[in-house]
N, CA, C and O atoms as a Tinker XYZ file with bonds, in Angstrom:
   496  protein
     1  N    -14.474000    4.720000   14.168000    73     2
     2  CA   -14.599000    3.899000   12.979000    64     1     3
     3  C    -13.772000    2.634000   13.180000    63     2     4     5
     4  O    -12.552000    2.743000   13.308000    81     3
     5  N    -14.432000    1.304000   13.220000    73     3     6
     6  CA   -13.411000    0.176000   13.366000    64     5     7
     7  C    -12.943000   -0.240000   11.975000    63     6     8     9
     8  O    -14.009000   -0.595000   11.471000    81     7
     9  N    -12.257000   -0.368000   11.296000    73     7    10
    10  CA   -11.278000   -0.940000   10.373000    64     9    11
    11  C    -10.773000   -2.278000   10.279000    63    10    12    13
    12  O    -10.049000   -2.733000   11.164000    81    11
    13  N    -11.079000   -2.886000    9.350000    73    11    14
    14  CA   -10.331000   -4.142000    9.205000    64    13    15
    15  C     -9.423000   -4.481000    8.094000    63    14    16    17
    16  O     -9.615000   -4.314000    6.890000    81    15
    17  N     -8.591000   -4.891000    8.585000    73    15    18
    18  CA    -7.451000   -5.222000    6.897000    64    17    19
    19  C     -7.712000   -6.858000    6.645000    63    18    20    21
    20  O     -7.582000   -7.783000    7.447000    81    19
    21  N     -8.024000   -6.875000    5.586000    73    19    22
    22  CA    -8.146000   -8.496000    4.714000    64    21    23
    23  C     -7.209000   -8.333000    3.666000    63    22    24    25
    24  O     -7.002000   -7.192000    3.252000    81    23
    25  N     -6.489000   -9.497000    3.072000    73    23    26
    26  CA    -6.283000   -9.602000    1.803000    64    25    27
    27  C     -7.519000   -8.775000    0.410000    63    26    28    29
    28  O     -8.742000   -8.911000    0.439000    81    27
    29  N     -6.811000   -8.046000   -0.567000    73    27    30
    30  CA    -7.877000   -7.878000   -1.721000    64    29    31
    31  C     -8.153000   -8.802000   -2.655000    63    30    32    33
    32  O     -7.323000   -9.658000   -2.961000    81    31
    33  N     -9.292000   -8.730000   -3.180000    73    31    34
    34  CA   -10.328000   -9.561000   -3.389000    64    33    35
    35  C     -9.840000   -9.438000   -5.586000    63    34    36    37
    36  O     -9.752000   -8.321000   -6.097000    81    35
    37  N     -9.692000  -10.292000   -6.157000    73    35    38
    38  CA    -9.428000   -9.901000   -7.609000    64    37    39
    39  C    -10.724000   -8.975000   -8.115000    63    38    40    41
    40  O    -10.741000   -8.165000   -9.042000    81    39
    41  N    -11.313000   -9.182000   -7.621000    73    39    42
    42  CA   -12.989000   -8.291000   -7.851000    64    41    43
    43  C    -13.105000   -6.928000   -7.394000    63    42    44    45
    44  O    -13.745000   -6.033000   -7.944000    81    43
    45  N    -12.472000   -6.860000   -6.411000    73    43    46
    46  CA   -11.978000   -5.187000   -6.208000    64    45    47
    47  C    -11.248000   -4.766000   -6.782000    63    46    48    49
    48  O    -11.012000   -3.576000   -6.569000    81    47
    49  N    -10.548000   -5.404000   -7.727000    73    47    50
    50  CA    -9.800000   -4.011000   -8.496000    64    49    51
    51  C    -10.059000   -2.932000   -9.397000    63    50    52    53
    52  O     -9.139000   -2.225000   -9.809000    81    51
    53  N    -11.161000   -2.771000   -9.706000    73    51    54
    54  CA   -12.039000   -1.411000   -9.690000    64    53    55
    55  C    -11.879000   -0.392000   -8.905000    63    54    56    57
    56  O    -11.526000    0.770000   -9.109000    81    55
    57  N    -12.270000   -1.141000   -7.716000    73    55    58
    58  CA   -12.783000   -0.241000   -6.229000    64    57    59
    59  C    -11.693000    0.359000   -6.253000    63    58    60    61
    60  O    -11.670000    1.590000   -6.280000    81    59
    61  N    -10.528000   -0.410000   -6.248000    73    59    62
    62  CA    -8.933000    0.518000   -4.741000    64    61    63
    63  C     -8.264000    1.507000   -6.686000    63    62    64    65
    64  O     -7.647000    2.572000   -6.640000    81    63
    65  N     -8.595000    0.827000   -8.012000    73    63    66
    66  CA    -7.491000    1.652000   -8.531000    64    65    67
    67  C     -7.668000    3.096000   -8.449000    63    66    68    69
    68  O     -6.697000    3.840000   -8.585000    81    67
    69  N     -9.379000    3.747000   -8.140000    73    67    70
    70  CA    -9.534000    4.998000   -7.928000    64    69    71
    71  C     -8.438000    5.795000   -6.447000    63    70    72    73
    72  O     -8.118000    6.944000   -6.144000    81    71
    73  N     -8.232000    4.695000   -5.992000    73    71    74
    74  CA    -7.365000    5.243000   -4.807000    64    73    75
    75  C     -6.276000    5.650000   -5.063000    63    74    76    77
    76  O     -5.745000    6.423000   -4.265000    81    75
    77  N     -5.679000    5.307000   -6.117000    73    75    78
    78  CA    -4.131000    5.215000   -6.323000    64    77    79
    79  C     -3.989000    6.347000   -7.637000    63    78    80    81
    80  O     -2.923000    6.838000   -8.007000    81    79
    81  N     -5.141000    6.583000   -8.145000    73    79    82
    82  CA    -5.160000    7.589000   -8.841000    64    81    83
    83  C     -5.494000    8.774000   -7.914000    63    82    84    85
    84  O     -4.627000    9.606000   -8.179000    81    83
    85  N     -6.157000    9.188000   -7.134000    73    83    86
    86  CA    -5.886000   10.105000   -5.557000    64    85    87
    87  C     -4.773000   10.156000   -4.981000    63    86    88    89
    88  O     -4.195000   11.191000   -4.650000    81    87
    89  N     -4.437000    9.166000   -4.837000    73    87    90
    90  CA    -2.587000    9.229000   -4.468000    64    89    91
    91  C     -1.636000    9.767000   -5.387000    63    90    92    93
    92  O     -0.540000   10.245000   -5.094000    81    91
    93  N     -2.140000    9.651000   -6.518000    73    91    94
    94  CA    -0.896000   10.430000   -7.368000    64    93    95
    95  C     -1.016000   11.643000   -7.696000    63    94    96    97
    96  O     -0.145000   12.322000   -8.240000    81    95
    97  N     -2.478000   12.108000   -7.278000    73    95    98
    98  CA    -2.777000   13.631000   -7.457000    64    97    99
    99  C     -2.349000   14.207000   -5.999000    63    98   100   101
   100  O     -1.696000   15.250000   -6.024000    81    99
   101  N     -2.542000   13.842000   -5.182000    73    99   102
   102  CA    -1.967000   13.939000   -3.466000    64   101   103
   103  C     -0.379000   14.162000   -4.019000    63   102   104   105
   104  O      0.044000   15.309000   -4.166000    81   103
   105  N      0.260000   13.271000   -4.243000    73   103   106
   106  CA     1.525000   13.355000   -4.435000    64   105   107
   107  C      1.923000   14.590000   -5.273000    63   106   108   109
   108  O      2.651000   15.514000   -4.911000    81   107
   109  N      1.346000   14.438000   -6.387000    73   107   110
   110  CA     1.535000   15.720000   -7.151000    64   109   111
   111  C      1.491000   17.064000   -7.159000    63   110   112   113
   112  O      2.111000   17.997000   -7.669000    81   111
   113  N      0.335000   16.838000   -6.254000    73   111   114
   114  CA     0.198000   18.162000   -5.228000    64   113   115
   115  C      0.947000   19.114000   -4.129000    63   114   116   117
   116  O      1.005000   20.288000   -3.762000    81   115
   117  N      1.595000   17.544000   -3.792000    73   115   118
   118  CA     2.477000   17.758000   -2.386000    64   117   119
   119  C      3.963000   17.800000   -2.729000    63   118   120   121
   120  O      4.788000   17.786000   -1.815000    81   119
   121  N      4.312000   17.846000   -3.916000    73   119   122
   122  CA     5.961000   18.108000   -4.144000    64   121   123
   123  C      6.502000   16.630000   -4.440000    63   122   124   125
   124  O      7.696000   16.445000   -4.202000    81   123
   125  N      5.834000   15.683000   -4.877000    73   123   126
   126  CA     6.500000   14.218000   -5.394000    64   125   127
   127  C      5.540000   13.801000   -6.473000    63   126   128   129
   128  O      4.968000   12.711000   -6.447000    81   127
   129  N      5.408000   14.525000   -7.243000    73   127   130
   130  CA     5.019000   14.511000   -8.960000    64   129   131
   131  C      5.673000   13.168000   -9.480000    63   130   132   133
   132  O      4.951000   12.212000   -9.763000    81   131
   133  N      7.224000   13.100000   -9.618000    73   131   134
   134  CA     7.545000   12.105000  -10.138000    64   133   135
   135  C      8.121000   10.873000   -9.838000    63   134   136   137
   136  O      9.054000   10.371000  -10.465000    81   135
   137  N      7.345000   10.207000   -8.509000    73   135   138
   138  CA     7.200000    9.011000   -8.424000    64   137   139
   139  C      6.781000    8.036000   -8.796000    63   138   140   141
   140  O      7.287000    6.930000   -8.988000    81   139
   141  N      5.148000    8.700000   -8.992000    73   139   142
   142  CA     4.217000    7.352000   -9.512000    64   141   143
   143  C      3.865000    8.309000  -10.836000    63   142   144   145
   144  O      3.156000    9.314000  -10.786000    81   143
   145  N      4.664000    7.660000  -12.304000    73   143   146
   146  CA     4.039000    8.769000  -13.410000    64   145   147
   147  C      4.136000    7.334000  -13.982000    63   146   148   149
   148  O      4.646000    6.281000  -13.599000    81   147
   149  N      3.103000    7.928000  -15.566000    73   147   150
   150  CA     2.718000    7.261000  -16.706000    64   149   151
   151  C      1.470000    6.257000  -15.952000    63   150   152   153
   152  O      1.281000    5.148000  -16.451000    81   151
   153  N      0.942000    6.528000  -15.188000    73   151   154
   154  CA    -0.322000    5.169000  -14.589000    64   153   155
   155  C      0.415000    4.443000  -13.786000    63   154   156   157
   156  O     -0.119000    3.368000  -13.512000    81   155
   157  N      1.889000    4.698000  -13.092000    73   155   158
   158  CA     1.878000    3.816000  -11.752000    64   157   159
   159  C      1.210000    4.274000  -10.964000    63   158   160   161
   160  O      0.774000    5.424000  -10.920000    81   159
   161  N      0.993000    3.092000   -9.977000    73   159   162
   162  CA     0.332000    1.996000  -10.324000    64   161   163
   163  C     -0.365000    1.129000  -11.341000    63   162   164   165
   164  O     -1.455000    1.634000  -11.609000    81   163
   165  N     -0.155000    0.051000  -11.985000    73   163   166
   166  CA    -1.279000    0.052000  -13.131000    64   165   167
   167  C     -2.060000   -0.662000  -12.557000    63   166   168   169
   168  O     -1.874000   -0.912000  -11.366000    81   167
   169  N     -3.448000   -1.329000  -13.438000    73   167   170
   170  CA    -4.111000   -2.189000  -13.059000    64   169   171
   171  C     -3.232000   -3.289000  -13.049000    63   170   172   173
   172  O     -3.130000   -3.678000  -11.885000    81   171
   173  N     -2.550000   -3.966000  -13.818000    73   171   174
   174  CA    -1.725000   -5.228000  -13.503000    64   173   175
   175  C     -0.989000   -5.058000  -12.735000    63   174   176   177
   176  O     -0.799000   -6.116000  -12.135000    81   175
   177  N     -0.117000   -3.893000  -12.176000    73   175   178
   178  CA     0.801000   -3.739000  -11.198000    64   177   179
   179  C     -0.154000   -4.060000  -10.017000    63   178   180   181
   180  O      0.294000   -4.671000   -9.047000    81   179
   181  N     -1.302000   -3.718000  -10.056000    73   179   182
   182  CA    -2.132000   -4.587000   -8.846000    64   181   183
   183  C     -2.653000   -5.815000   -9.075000    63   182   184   185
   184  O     -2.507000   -6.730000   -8.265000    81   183
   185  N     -3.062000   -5.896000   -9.776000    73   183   186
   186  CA    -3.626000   -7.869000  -10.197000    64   185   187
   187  C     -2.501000   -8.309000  -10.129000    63   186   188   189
   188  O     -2.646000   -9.528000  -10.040000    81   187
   189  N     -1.478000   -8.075000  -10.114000    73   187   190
   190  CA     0.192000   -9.189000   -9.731000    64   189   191
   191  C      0.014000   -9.024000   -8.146000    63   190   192   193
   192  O      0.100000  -10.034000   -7.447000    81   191
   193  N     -0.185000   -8.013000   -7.678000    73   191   194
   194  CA     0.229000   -8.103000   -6.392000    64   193   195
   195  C     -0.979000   -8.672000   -5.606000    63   194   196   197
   196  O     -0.664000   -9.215000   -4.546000    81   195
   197  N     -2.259000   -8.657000   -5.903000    73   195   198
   198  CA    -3.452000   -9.146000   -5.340000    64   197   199
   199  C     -3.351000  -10.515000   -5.613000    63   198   200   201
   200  O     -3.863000  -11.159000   -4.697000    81   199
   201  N     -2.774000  -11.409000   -6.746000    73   199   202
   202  CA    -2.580000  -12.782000   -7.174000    64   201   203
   203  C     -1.534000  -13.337000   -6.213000    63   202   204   205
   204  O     -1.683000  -14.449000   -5.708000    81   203
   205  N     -0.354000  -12.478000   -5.929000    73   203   206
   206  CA     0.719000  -12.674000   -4.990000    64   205   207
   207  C      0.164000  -12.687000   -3.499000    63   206   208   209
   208  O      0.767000  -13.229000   -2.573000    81   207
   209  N     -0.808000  -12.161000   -3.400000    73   207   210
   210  CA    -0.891000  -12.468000   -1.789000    64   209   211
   211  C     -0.288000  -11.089000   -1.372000    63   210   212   213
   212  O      0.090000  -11.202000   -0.206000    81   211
   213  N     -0.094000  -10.087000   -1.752000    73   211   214
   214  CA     0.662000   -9.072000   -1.107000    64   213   215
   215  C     -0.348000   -7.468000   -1.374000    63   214   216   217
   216  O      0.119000   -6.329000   -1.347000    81   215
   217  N     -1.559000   -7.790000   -1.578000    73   215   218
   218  CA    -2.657000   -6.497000   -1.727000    64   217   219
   219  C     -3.569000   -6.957000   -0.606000    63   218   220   221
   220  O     -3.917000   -8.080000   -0.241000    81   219
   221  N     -3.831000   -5.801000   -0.201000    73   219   222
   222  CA    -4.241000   -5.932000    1.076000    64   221   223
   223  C     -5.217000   -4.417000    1.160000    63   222   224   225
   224  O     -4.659000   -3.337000    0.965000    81   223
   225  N     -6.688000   -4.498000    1.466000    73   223   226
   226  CA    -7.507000   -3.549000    1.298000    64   225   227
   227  C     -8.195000   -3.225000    3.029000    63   226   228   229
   228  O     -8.374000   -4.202000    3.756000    81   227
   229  N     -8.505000   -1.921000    3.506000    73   227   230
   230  CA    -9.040000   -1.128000    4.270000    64   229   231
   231  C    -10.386000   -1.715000    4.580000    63   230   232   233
   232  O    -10.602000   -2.324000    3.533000    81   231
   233  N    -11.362000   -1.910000    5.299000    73   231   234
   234  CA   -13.010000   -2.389000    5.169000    64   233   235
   235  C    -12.995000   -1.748000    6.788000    63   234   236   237
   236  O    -12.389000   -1.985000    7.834000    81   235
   237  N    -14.238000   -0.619000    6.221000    73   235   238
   238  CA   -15.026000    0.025000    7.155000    64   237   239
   239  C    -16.343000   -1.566000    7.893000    63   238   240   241
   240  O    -16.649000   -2.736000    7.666000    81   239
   241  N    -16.723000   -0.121000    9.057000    73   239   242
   242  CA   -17.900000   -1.507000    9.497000    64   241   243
   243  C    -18.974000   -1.709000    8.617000    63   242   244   245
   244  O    -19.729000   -2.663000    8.807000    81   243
   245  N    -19.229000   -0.536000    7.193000    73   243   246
   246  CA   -20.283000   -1.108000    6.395000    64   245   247
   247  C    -19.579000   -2.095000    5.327000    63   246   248   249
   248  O    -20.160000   -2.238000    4.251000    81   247
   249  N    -18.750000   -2.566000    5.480000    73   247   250
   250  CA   -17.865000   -3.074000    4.681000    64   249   251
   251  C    -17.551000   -2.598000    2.828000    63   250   252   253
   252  O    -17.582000   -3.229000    1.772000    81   251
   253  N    -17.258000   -1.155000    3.213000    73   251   254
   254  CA   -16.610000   -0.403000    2.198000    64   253   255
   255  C    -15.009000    0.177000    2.270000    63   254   256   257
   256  O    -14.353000    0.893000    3.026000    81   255
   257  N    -14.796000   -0.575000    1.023000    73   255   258
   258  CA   -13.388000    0.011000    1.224000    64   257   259
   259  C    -12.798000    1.381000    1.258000    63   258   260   261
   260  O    -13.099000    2.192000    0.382000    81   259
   261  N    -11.936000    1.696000    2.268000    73   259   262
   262  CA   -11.360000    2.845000    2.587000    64   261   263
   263  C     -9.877000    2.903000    2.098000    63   262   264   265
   264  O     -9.677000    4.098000    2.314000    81   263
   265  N     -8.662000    2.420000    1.571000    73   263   266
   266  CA    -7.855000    2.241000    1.019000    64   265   267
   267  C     -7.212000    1.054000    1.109000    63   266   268   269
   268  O     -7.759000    0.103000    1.667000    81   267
   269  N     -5.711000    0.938000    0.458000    73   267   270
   270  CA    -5.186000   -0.206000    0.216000    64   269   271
   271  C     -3.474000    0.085000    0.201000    63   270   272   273
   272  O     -2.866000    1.145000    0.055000    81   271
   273  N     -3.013000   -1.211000    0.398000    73   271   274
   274  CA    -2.022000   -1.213000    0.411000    64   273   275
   275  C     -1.050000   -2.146000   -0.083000    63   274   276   277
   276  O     -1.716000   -2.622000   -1.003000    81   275
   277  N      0.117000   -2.783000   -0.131000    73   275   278
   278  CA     1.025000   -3.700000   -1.151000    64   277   279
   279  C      1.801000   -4.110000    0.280000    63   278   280   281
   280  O      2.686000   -3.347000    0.669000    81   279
   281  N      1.502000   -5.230000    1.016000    73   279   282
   282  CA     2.521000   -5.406000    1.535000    64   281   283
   283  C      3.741000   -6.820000    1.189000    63   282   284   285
   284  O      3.423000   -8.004000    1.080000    81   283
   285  N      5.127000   -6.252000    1.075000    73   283   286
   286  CA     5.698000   -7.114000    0.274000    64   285   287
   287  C      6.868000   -7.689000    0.936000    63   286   288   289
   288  O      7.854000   -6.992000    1.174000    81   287
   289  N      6.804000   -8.969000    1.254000    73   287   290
   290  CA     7.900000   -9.868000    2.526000    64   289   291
   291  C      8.966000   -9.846000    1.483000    63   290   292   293
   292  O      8.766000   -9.803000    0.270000    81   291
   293  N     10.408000   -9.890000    2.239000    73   291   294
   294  CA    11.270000  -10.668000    1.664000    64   293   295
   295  C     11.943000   -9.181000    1.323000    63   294   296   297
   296  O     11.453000   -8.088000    1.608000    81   295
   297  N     13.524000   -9.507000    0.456000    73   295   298
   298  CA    14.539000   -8.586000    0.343000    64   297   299
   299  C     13.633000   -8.018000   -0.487000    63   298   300   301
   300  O     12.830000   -8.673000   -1.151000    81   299
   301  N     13.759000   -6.184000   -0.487000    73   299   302
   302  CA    13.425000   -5.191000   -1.313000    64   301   303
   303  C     14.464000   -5.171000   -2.629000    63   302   304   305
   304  O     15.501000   -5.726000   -2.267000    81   303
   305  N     14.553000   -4.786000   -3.857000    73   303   306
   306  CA    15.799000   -4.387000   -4.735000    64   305   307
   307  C     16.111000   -2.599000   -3.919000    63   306   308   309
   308  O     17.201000   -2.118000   -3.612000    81   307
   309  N     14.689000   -1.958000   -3.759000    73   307   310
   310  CA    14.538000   -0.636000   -3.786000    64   309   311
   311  C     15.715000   -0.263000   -2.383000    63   310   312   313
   312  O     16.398000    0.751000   -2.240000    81   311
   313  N     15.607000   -1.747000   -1.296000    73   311   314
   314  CA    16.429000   -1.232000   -0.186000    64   313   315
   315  C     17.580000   -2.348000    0.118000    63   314   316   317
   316  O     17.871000   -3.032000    1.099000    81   315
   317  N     18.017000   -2.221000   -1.009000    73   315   318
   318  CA    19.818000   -2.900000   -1.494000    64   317   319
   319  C     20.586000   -2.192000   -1.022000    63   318   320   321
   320  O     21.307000   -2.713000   -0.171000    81   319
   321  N     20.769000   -0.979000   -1.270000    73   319   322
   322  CA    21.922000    0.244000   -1.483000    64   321   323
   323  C     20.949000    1.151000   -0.343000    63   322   324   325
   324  O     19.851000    1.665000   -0.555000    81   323
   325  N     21.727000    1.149000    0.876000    73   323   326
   326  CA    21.005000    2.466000    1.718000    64   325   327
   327  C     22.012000    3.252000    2.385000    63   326   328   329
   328  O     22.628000    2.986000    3.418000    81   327
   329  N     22.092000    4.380000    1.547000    73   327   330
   330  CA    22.902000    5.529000    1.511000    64   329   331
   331  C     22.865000    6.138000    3.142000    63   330   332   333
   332  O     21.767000    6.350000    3.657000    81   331
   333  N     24.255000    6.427000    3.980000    73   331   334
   334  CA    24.140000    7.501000    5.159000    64   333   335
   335  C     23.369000    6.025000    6.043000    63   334   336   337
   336  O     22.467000    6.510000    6.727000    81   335
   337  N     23.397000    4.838000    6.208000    73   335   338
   338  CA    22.869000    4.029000    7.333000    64   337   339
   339  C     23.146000    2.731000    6.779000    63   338   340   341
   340  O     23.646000    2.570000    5.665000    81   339
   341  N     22.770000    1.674000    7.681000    73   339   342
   342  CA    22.819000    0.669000    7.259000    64   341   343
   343  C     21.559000   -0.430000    8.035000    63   342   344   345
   344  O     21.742000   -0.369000    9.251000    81   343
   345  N     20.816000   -1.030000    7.825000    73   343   346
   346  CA    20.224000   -2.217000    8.692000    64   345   347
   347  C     20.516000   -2.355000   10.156000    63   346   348   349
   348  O     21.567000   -2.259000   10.789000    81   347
   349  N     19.397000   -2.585000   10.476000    73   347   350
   350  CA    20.053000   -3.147000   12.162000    64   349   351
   351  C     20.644000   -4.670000   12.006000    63   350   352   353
   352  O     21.732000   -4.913000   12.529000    81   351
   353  N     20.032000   -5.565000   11.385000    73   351   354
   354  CA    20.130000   -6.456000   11.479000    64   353   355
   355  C     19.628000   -7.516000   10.086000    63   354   356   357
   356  O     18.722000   -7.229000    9.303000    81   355
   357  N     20.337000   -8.570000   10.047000    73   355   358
   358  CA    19.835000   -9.621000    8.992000    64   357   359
   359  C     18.484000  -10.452000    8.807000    63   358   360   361
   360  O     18.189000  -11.407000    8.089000    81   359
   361  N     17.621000   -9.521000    9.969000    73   359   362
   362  CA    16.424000  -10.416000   10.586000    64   361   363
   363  C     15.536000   -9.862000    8.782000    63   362   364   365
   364  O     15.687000   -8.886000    8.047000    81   363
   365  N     14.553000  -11.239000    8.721000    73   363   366
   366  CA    13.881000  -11.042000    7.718000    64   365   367
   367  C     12.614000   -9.869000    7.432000    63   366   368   369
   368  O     12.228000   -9.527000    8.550000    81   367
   369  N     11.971000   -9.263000    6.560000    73   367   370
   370  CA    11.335000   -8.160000    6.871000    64   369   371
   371  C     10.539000   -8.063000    5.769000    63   370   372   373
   372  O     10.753000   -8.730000    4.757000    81   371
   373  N      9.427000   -7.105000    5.902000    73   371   374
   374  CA     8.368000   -6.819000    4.583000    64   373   375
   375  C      9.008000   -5.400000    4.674000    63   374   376   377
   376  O      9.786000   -4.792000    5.409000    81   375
   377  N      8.129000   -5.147000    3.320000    73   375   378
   378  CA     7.898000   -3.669000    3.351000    64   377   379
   379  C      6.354000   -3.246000    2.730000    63   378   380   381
   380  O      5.961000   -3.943000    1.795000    81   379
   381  N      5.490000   -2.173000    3.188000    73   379   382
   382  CA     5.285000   -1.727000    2.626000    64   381   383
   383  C      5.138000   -0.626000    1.372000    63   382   384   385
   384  O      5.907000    0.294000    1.094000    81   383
   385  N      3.852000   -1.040000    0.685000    73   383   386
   386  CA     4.230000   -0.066000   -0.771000    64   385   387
   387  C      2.486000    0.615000   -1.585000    63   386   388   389
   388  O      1.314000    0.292000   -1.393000    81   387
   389  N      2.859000    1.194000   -2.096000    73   387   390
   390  CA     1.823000    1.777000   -2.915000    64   389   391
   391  C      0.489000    1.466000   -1.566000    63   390   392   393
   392  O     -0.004000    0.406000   -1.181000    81   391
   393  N      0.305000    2.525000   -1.249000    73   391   394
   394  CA    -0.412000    2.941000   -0.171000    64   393   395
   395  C     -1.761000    3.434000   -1.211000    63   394   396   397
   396  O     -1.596000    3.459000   -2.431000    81   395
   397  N     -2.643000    3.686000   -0.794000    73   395   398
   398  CA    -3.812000    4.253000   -1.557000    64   397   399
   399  C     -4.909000    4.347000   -1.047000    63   398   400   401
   400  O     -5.599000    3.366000   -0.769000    81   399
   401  N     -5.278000    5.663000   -0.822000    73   399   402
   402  CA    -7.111000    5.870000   -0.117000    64   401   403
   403  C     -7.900000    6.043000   -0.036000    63   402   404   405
   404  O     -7.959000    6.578000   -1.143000    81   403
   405  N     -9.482000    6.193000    0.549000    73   403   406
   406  CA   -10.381000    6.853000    0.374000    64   405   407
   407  C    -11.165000    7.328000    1.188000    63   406   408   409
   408  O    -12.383000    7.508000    1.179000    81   407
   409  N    -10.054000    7.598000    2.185000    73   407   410
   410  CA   -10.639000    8.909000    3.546000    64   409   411
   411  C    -10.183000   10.225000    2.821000    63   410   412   413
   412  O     -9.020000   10.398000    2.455000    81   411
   413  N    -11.108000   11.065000    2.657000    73   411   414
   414  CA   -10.692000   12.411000    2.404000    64   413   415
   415  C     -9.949000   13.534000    3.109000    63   414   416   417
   416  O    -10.593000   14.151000    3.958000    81   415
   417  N     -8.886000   13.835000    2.918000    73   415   418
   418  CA    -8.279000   14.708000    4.045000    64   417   419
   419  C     -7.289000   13.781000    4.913000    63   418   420   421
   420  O     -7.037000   14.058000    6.086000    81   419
   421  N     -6.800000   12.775000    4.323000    73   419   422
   422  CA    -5.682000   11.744000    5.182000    64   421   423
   423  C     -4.590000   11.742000    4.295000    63   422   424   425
   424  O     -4.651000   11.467000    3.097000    81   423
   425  N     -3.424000   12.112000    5.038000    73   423   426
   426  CA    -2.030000   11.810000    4.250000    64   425   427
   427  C     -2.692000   10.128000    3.646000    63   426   428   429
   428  O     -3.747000    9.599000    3.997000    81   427
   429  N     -1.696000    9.611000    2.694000    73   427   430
   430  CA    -2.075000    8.067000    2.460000    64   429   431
   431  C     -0.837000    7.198000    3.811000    63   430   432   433
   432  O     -1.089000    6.389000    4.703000    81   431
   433  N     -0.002000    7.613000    3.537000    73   431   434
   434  CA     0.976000    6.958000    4.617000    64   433   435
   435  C      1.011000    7.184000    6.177000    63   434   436   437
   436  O      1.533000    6.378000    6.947000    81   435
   437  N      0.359000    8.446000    6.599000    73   435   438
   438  CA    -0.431000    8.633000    7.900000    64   437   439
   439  C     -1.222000    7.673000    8.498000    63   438   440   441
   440  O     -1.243000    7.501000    9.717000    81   439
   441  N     -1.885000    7.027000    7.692000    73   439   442
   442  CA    -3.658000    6.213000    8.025000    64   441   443
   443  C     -2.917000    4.891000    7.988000    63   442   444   445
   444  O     -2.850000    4.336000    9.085000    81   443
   445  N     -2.331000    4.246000    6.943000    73   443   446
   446  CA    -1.930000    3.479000    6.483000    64   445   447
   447  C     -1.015000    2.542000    7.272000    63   446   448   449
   448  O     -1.435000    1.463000    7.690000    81   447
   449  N      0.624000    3.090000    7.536000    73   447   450
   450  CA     1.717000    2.575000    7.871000    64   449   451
   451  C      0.594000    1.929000    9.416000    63   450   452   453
   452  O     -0.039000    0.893000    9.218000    81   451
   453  N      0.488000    2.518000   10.597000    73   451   454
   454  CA     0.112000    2.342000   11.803000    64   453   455
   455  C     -1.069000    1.051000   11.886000    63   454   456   457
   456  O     -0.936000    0.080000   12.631000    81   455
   457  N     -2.285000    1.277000   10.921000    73   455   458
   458  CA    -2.845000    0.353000   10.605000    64   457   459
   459  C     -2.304000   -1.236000    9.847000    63   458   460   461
   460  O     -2.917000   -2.302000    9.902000    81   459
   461  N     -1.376000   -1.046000    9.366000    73   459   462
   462  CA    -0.655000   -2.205000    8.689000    64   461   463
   463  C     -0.516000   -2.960000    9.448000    63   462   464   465
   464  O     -0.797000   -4.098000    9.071000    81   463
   465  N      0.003000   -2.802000   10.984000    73   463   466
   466  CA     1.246000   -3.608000   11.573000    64   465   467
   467  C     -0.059000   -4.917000   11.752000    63   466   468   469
   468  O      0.367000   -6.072000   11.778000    81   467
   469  N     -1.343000   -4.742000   11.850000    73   467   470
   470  CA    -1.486000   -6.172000   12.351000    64   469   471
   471  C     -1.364000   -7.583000   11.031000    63   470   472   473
   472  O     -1.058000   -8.775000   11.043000    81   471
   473  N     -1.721000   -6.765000   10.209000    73   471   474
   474  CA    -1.721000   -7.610000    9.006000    64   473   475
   475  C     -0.108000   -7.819000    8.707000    63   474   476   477
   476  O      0.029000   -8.975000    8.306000    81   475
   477  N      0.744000   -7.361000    8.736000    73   475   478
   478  CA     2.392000   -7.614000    8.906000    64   477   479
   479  C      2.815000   -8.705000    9.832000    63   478   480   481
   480  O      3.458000   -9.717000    9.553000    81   479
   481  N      2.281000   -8.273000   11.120000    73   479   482
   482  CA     2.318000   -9.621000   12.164000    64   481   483
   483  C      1.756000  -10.846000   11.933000    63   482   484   485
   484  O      2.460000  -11.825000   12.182000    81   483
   485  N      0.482000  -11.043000   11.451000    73   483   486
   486  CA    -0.206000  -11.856000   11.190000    64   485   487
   487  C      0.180000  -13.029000   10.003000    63   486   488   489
   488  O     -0.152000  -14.214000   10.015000    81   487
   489  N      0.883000  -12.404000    9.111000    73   487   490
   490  CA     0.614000  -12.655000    7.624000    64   489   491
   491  C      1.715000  -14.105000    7.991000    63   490   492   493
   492  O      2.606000  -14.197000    8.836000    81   491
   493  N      1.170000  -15.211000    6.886000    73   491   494
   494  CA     2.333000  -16.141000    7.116000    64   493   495
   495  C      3.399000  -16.366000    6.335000    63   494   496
   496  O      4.263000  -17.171000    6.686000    81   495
């Protein structure tokens, strides 16, 4: 299956929020219930990040989306305080976030993280 990562489209946000509602039943399933509760993700928690330049969607070769992801440059708040380690270095960095899919039978962060890196490299 070849895969391509593009920026998401404001018009897909239909398509990927079913993903992220799979992800929170995945999660819920799997012993992290209370990460994403009350509808995190929301729909605006993605229309901010798709307006930002930082949503970024999966496209099979029929060009259907297979999941999505948040990738977000610049200091985290979430990775301020990192308990037991510290940074290698002051070099600048993204992170990814809110992962979301629609391969059946795929961790979301399995498929996801490995596929990212070109769109991470790329991005300006």
């Amino acid at each position: 299956m070849n895969i391509t990562i593009r920026p998401t489209r404001l018009e897909e946000l239909g398509q990927v929020m079913p993903f992220y509602e799979r992800a929170r039943r995945f999660m819920a399933a799997n012993g992290n219930a209370n990460q994403w509760i009350n509808g995190y993700p929301s729909p605006d928690d993605i229309r901010q990040d798709i307006e930002n330049g930082s949503s970024y969607v999966f496209v099979n070769e029929n060009q259907e989306l297979e999941g999505c992801f948040a990738f977000i440059r610049g200091e985290d708040p979430n990775y301020k305080v990192i308990k037991d380690g510290a940074w290698l270095n002051d070099a600048p960095y993204g992170v990814i976030h809110r992962t979301g899919k629609g391969i059946d039978g795929l961790m979301p962060g399995m498929v996801f993280v490995p596929l990212s890196e070109p769109a991470c490299r790329h991005s300006p």
